[in-house]
Each structure stands twice: as C-alpha cells, then as structure tokens.
MIMAR-241792 format. One record per residue (C-alpha): x, y, z; residue number from 1. Coordinates in steps of 0.05 Angstrom, whole numbers, plus 32768, in hexadecimal, padded with zeros to 4 digits. Layout:
<recs>
{{X; Y; Z}; NUM}
...
</recs>
This chain:
<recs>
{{8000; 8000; 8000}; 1}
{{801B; 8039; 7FED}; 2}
{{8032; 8068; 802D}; 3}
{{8031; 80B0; 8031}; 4}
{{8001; 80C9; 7FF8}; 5}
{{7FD1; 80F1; 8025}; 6}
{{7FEF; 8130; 7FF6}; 7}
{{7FC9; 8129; 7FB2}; 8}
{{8002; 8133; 7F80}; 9}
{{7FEE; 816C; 7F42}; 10}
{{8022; 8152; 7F03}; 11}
{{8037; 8188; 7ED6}; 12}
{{8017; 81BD; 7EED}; 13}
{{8029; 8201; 7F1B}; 14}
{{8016; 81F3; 7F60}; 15}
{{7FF6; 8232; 7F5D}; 16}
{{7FC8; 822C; 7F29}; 17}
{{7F85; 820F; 7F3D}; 18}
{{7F6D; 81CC; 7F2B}; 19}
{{7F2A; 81CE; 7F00}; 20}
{{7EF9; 81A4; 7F26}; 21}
{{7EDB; 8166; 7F19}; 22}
{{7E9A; 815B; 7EE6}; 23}
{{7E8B; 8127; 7F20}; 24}
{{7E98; 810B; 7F5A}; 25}
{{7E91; 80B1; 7F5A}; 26}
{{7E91; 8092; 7F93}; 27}
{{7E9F; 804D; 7FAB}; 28}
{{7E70; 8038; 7FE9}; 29}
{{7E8F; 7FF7; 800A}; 30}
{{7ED9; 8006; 8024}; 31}
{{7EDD; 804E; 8010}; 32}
{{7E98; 806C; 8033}; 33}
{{7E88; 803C; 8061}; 34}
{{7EAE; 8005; 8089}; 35}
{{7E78; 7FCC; 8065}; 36}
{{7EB2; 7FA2; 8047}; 37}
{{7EB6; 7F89; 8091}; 38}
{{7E69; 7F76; 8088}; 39}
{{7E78; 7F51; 804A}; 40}
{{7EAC; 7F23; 806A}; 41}
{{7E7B; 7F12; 809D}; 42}
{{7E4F; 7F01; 806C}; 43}
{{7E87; 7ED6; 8043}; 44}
{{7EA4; 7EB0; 8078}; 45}
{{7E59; 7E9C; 8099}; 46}
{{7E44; 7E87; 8051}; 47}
{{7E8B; 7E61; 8045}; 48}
{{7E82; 7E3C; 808A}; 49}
{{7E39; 7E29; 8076}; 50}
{{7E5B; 7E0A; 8031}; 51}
{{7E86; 7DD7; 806D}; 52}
{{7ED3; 7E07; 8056}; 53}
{{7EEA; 7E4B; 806E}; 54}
{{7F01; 7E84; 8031}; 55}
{{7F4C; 7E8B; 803A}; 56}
{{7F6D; 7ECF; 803F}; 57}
{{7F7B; 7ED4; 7FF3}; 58}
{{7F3D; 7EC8; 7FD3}; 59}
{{7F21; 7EFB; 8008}; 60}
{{7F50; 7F33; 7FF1}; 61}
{{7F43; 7F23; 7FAB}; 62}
{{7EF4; 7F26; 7FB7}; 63}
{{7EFB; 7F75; 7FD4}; 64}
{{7ED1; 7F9D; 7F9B}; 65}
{{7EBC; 7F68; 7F6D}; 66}
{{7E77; 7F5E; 7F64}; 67}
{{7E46; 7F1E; 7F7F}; 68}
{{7E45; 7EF8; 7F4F}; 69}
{{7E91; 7EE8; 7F47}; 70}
{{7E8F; 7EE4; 7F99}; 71}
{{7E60; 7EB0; 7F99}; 72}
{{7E94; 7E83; 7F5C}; 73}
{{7ED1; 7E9E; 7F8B}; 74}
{{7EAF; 7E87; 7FCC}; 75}
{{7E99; 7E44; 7FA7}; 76}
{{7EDD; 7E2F; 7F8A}; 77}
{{7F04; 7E40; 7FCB}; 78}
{{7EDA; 7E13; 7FF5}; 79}
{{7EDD; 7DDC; 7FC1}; 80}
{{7E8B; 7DDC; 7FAF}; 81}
{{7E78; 7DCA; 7F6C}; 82}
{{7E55; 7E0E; 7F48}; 83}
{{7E17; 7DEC; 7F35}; 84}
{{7DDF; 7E18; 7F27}; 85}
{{7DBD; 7E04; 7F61}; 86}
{{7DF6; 7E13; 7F92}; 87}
{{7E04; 7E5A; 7F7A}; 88}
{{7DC6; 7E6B; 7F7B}; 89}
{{7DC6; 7E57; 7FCC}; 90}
{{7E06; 7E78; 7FD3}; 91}
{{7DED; 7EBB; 7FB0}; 92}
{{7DAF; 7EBF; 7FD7}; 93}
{{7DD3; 7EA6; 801B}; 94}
{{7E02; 7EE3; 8013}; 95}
{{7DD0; 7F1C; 8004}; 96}
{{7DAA; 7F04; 803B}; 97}
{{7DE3; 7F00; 8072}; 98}
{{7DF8; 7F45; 8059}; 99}
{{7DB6; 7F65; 8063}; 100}
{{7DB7; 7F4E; 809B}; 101}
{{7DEB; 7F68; 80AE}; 102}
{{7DDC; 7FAD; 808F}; 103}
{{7DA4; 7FB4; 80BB}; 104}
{{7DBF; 7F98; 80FF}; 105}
{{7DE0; 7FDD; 8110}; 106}
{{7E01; 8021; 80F8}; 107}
{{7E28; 8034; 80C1}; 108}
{{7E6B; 802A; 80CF}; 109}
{{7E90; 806C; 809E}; 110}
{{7ED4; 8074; 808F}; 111}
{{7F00; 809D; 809F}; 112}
{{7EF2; 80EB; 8088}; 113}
{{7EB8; 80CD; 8058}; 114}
{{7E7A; 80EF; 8071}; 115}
{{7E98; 812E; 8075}; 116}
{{7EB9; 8120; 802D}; 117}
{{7E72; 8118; 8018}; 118}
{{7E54; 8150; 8033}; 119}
{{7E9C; 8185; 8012}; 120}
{{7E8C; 8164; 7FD1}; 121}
{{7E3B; 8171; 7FD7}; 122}
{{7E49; 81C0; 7FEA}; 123}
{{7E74; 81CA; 7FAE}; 124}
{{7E3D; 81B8; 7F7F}; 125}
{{7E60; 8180; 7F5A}; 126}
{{7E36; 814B; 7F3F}; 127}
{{7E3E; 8105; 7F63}; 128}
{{7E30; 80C2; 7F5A}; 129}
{{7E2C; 8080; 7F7F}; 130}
{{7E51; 803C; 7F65}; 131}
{{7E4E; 8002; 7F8C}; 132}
{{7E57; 7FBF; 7F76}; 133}
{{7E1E; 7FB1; 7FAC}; 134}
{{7DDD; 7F94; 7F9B}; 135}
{{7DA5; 7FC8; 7F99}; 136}
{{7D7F; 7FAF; 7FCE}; 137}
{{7DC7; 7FA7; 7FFB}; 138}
{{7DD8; 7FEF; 7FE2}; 139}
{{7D8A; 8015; 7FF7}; 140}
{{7D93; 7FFA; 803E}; 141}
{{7DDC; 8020; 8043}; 142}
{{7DC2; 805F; 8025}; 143}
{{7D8E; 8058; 805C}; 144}
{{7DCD; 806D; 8087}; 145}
{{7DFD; 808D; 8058}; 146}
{{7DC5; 80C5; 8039}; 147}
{{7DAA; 80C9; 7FFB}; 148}
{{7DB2; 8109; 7FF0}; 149}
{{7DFB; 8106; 7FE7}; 150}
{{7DED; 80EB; 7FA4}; 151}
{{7DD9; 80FA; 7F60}; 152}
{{7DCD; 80B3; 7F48}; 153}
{{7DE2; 8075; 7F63}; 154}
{{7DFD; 802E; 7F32}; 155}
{{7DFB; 7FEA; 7F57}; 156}
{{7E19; 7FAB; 7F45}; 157}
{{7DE4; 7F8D; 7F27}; 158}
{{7DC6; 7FC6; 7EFC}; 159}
{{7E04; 7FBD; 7EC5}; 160}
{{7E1F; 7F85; 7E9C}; 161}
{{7E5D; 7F7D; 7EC7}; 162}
{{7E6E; 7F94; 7F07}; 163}
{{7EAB; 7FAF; 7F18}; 164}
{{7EF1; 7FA2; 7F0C}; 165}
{{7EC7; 7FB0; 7ECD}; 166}
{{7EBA; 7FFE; 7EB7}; 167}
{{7E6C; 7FF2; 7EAD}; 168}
{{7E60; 8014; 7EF0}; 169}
{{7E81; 804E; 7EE1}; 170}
{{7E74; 805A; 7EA0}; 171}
{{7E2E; 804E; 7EB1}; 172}
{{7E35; 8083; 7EE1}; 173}
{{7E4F; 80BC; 7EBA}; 174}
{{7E1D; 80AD; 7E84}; 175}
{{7DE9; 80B7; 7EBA}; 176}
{{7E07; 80FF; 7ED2}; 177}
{{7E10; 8110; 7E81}; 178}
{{7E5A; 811D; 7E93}; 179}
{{7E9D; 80FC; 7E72}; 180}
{{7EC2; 80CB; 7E95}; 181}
{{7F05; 80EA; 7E95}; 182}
{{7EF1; 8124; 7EB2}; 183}
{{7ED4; 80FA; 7EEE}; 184}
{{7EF8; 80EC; 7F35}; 185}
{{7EEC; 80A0; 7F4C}; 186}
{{7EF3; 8096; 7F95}; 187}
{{7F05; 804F; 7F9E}; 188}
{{7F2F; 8022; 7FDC}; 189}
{{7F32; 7FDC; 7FB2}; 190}
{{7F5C; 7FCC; 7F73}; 191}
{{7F21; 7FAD; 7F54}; 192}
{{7EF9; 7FEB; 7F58}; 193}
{{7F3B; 801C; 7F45}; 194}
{{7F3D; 7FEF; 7F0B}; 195}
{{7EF9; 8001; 7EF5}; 196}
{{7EFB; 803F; 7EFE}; 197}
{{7F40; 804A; 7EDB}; 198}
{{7F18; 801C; 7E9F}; 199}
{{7EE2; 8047; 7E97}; 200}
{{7F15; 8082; 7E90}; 201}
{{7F11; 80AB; 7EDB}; 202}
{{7F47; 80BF; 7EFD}; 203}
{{7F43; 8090; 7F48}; 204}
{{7F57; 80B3; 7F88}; 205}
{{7F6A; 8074; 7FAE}; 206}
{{7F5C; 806D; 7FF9}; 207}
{{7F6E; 802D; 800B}; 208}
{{7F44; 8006; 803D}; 209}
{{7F55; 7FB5; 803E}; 210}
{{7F83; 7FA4; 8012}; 211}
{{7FB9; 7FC9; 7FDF}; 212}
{{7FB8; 7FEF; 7FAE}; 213}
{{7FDA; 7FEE; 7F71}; 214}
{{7FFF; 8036; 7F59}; 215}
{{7FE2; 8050; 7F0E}; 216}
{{7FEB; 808E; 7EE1}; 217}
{{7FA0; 809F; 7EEC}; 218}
{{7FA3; 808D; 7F3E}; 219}
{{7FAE; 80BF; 7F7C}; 220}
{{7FB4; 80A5; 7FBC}; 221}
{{7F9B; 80C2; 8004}; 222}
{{7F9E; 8094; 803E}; 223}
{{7F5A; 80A7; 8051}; 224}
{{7F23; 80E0; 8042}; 225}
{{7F27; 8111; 8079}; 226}
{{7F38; 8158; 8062}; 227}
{{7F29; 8151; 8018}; 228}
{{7F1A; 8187; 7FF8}; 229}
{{7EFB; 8192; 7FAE}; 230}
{{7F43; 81B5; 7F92}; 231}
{{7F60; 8177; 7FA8}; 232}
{{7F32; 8147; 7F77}; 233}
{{7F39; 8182; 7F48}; 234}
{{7F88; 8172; 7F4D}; 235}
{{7F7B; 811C; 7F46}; 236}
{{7F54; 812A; 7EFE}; 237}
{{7F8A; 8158; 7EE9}; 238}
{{7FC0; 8128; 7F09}; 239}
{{7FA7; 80F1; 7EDD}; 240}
{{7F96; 811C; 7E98}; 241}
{{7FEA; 8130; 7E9F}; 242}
{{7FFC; 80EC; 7EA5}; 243}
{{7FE5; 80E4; 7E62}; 244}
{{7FB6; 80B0; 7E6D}; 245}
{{7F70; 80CC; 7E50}; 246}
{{7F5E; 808A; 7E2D}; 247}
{{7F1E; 8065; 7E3E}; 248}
{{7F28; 8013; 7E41}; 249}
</recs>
C-alpha cells in the first residue's frame, strides 16, 4: 500500500494555478464510505461454513469490489462445491440474505472523513453519483443510513451487464449525469473497483481500506477522506489528463 500520499500530487502544472473542478463526483460505497466490507466477510465466511469449508485469506482479498455473482463461483470453488445451478443459486440467495441482515442489525459504520467528504462535495454544487457493486435491495437499506440526498443517481451491481472490475458502472454513471468520463473523479479503496473506474476512463483517487492498491497514471492516493477539499479532486482529474492517459478501455 502505498505510504504517504495524503498530499494529492498536481503533474505539470504551477502549484498556483487552480485545478478546474470535476464534471462529477463517483463514489464507491463499500470500503470507501462506509466500513460494510467488514459486513460482507461476515456474510462470506457464515455462508462458506454452511457449504462444510472456510474461504481462505486470498480468495477473500481477491473478492473486495467484485460483484455477487463472481463471489458466489469464488466462494464455491474455494470450498470445493460443485457450481451446479442449484447450488449457486442457494449460495446467492444465502449471501443477500445474511448481508441484509446484517445491514439492518445496527448503524452505519463510515470511514474515515467520508461523511463530511460527502457533505464538501454536495456544497460545491458538483454533480454526484453512487456506484456500488451492491445489489439494489443491499444498496436502499445503506442509503437508509448514508442519505440520499448526497446523490444524483445511484448504479448497483445488478442494474449493468458486468459489475465491476468492469467499467459498466461507471460508464453507466456518467451517461446518467450527461457528463464525460474523463472529466469524472472516482473515489474507490479496492483494485477491482480502481480498475473500473480507470476502464471507463476517470481519474481514481484511491483510499485504501482492506487490501492494496496498485499505483496507475490515472490514480491519486489519500490514506483516508478527512480534509478533502473540491481543489484537491480538481487536482486528481488534472493529475491524470497530464499523465497522458485520456483513453477510454
């Protein structure tokens, strides 16, 4: 994980000229708003143990930001139970239930700096968008806590073809707000979910929550959310637009 980085680096351009700001604002939910990644290893393990194995370490880092449906092959295949049609569909159901359960058994647990990151971005009038792998129904009981009304539109998991580390999400997204992707910040703590973002052409500012992060051209890195400030996302789109790297996937 990359130490040090709470400084958002502007490339090639005079620290005293300002940053144009963002045509929006995408935000990541589990990890980077709230602490639900914790919730959704609850849910794994439980739902491994039920299957008669246990999910080792690896396959749960390599499961943070992907969506449910390559979970539920992951979970299968690491606990050595055949993917019939039957059994997925157990698994899948077995894990949106534990984790709305979950959801609803007690408060919001946010990151560090995140509400208050919400609340900078909402006052400076930039347009905003939620992107969650999440199911819808997993991601209407978090807004319950987190707020609507920090968002413009929201994109779920299951409302595109492919869920993150592909860029549907965020392309969806800035087709919704009517605003390019380049021009967009992606908030993200996961390298599945950087790599989406990065795919769908937005610069990431990376704040890393379970497991590293891989560096990029298009990537700044913060080790957490409090204190940000809309010249600093300014300063990751123009970060990312000097490194050359304007190309969409």
């Amino acid at each position: 994980m990359p130490a040090d980085h709470r400084a958002v680096p502007v490339l090639g351009a005079p620290s005293d000229t300002p940053a144009p700001r963002p045509a929006a604002v995408l935000w990541d939910m589990d990890g980077t708003l709230i602490d639900s990644e914790r919730l959704w290893d609850i849910a794994l393990q439980d739902t491994a143990r039920e299957l008669g194995g246990e999910l080792s370490p690896r396959s749960r880092d390599a499961l943070v930001g992907v969506d449910i449906d390559t979970s539920v092959v992951v979970l299968l295949g690491d606990v050595g139970v055949p993917a019939t049609p039957e059994r997925i569909a157990w698994t899948y159901e077995r894990l949106v239930a534990q984790t709305e359960e979950l959801f609803t058994a007690g408060e919001l647990d946010w990151r560090p700096g995140a509400r208050a990151a919400l609340r900078t971005v909402r006052a400076a009038g930039i347009p905003t968008a939620l992107v969650t792998n999440s199911l819808r129904r997993i991601t209407e009981l978090a807004l319950d806590g987190i707020g609507r009304e920090f968002f413009d539109v929201t994109v779920c998991g299951d409302e595109v073809a492919e869920g993150k580390p592909a860029p549907d999400p965020y392309r969806r997204a800035a087709e919704l707000l009517g605003v390019p992707a380049p021009r967009c910040v992606a908030v993200e703590d996961s390298p599945n979910g950087a790599l989406a973002a990065e795919r769908a052409g937005a610069a990431v500012l990376v704040v890393p929550c379970e497991v590293a992060v891989p560096t990029g051209p298009r990537r700044t890195f913060r080790d957490d959310l409090v204190g940000l400030t809309a010249a600093e996302l300014g300063a990751v789109v123009r970060a990312a637009s000097d490194a050359g790297e304007d190309r969409v996937a």
